[in-house]
N, C-alpha and C positions, 0 to 999 in steps of 0.2 A: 837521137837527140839527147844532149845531156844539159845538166844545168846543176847549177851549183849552190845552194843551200847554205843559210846561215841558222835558219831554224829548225833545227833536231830534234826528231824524236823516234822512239823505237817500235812505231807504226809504218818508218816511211814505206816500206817496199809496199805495203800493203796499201798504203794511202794514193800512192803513185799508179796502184792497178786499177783503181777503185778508178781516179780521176781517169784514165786513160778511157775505159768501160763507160763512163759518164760522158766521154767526148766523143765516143762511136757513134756513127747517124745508125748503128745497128744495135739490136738485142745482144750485149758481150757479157762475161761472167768473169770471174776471178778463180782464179784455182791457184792454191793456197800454195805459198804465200805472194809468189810474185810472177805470177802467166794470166794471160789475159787471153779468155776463149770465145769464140765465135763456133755454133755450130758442130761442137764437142772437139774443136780443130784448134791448135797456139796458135794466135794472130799477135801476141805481142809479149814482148819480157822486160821484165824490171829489175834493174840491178843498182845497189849502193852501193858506193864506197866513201868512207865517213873517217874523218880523225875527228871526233868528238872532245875528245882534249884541247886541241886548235879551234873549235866551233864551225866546223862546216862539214859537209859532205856532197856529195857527185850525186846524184841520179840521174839514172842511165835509163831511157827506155826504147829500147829495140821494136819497130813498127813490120811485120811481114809485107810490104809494098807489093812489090813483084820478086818473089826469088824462085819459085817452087820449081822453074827450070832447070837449075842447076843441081836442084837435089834428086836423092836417091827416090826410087820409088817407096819403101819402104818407109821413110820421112813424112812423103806428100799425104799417106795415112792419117796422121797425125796433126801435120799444122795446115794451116791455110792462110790465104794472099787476100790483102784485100780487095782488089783488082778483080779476085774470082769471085770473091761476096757482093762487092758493091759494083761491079762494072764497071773501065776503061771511061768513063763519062769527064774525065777533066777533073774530078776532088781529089784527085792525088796530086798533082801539080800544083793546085792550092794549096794543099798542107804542107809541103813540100817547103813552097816558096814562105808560106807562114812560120815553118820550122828555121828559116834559114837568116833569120832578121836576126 
């Protein structure tokens, strides 16, 4: 999901992990300065890109839904899906479609 920003400031990445951690129905943490941890596992990334000059910028924040199939094992170490935290129960499809308005 990305969204576009007219109000700047050089917290965002950090602001954006924070609020994402704040929207999990789960225990998530921030790891500095823009990962978002469930379970000492990535469940999510934040990334800006900003012409500050022009007054806007992008925030971008990458959600782990379901991907850990397609990855290495070596990877699935490391990050996790929220599907494997929270259960296949139908809240992805909701955020989903809440994401897509």
């Amino acid at each position: 999901m990305s969204l576009v920003l007219r109000e700047l400031d050089e917290l965002l990445p950090l602001t954006g992990a924070v609020a994402v951690c704040e929207a999990l129905p789960v225990d998530a943490t921030v790891k500095w300065p823009n990962d978002v941890w469930i379970d000492r596992r990535k469940v999510a990334g934040i990334l800006v890109e900003g012409r500050p000059q022009e007054g806007w910028a992008v925030l971008g924040v990458g959600l782990n839904v379901t991907t850990t199939e397609r990855m290495s094992s070596a990877s699935r170490n490391w990050v996790i899906e929220l599907v494997e935290r929270l259960g296949a129960n139908g809240w992805h499809r909701r955020a989903l479609r809440i994401t897509r308005r």
